[in-house]
C-alpha positions in Angstrom: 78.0 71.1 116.3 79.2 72.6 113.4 81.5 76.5 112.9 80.9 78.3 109.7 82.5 81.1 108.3 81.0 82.2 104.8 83.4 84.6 101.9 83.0 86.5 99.0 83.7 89.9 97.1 82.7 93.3 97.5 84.0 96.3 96.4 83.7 98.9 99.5 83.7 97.9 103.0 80.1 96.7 103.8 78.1 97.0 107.5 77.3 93.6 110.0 73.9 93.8 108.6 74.5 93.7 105.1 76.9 90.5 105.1 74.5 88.7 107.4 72.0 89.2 104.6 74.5 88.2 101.7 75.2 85.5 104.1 71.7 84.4 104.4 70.8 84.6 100.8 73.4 82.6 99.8 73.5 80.0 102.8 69.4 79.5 103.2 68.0 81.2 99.4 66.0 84.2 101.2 67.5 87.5 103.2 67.5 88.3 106.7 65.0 90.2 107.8 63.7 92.8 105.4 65.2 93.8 102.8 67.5 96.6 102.3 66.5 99.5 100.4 68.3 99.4 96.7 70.8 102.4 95.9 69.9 104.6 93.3 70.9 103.0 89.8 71.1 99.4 91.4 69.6 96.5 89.6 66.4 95.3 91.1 66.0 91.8 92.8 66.7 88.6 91.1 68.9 90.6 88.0 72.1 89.5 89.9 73.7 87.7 92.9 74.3 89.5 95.7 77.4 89.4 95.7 80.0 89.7 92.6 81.3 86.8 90.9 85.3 87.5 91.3 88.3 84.7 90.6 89.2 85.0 94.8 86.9 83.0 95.8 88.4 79.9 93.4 91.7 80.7 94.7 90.6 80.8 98.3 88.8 77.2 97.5 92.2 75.5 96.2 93.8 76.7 99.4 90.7 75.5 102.3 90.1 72.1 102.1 87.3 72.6 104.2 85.8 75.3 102.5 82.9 75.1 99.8 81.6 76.6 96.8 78.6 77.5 96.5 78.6 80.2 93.7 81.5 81.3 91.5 81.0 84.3 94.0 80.5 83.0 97.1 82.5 79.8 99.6 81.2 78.5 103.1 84.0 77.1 105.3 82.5 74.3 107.7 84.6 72.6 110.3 83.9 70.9 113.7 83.7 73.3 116.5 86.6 71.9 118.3 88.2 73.2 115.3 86.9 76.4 115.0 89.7 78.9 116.9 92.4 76.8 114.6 90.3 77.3 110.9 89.4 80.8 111.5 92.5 82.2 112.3 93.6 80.8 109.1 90.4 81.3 107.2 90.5 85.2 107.8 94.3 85.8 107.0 93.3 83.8 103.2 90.9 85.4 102.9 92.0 88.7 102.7 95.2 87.7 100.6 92.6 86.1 98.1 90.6 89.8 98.2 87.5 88.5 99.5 85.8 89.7 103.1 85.0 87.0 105.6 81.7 86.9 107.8 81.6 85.1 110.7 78.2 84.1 111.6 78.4 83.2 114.5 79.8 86.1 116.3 77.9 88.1 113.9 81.2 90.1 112.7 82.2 90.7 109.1 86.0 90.8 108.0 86.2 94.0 105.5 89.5 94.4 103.4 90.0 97.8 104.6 90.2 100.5 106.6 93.2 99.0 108.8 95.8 100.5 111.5 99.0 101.5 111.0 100.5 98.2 112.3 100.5 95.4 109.9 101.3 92.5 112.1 99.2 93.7 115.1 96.7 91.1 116.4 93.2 91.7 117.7 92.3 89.1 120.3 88.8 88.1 122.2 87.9 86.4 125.2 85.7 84.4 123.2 88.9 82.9 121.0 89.6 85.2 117.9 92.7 86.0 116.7 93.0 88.6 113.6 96.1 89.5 112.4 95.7 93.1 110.8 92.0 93.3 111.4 90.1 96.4 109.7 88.7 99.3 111.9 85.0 98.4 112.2 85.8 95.2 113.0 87.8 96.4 115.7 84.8 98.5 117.1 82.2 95.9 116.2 84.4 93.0 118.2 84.2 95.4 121.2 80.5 95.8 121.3 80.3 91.9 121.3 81.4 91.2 124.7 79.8 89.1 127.4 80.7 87.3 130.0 81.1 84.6 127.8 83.5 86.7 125.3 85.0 88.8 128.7 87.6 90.6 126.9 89.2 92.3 123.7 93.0 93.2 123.4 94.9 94.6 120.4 98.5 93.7 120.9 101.6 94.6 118.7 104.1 91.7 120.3 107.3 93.6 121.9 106.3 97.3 121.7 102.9 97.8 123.5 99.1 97.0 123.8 95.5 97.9 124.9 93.3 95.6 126.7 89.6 95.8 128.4 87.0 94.9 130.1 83.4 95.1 131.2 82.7 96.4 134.7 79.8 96.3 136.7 79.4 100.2 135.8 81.9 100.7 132.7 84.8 99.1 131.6 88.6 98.6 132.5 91.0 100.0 130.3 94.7 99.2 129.6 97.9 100.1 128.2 101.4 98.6 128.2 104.5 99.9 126.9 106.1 96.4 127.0 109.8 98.6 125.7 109.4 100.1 129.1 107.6 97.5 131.0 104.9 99.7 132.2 101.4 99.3 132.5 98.7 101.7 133.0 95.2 101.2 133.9 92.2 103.4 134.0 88.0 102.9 134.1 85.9 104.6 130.9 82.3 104.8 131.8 80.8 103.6 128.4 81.6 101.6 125.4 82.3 104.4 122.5 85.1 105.4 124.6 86.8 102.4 124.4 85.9 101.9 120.8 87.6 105.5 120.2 90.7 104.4 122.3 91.0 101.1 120.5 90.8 102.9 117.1 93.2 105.6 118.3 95.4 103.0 118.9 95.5 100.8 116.0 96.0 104.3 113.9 98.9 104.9 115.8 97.6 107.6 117.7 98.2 108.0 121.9 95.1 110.8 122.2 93.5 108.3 124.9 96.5 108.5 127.0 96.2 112.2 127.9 92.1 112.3 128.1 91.9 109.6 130.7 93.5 109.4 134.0 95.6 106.3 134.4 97.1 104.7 137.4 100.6 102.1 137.4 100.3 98.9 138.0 
């Protein structure tokens, strides 16, 4: 079995949806599903990729040896599965430095340039194997909604100075925060997912608003 991970260009942050349809234009010739509605003053179908043409993705070629061109605008990485933790971790951190957004189709997670936290060197990591080093905000909440007991956690850590782990419980999830300065740890239980996804973004803004709205216990 094969792990792909596909870049290219765009010029605003774009949705899950919308990269799995670049994704599948460019990877199988046809989109995913229907099609999405053009925006007003946007050339019809078949005038232009759809994605741009941009001089990353020929940068971010030289540097992947495992990574293919299939358009001046767009570059699938392929690598044994075995592989694929190793690759990715790389794969995303290039491609961002190159200026391109990486979707990973598997997990069904795009890789936008921006917005990102406050902490440049903080990493998100999944249960599921996925290390991003200063990963943008909707990935942050999109990773979240991904996991399963197969994926059974997600943690944002910023090595030395804190974190904020969870997850899933029978009727909610289990939340988490360390201040490793102090060596504490707190723990609480949030009875849905948006309030983790608001704690995890509070977090990576810099913001401690979840501490004081939850109750937490030491541990």
């Amino acid at each position: 079995m094969s792990f792909e991970l596909a870049v290219w260009h765009e010029p605003k942050p774009i949705t899950r949806e919308h990269a799995e349809n670049v994704f599948q234009t460019f990877r199988h010739g046809k989109p995913h599903g229907a099609s999405p509605r053009p925006e007003p003053g946007a050339p019809r179908s078949g005038e232009q990729e759809p994605a741009e043409t941009h001089p990353g993705v020929a940068a971010f070629v030289e540097r992947v040896p495992e990574a293919e061109p299939l358009s001046a605008a767009f570059a699938l990485v392929t690598v044994d599965l075995e592989r694929a933790d190793e690759v990715a971790a790389e794969v995303f951190a290039l491609a961002a430095e190159c200026g391109l957004v990486c979707y990973d189709p598997q997990r069904g997670l795009v890789h936008n340039l921006s917005p990102r936290g406050v902490h440049p060197t903080m990493e998100m990591r999944t249960g599921d194997g996925m290390i991003v080093v200063g990963p943008d905000l909707q990935l942050i909440s999109d990773a979240l909604a991904t996991m399963s007991p197969q994926n059974p956690f997600t943690a944002l850590v910023v090595f030395g100075e804190h974190f904020v782990q969870t997850s899933p419980e029978v009727s909610g999830y289990e939340l988490e925060y360390k201040d490793s300065v102090r060596n504490r740890m707190f723990r609480t239980h949030v009875p849905d997912l948006e309030a983790v996804q608001t704690a995890f973004i509070e977090y990576a803004m810099g913001e401690r608003a979840f501490l004081e709205r939850h109750d937490w216990r030491l541990v």
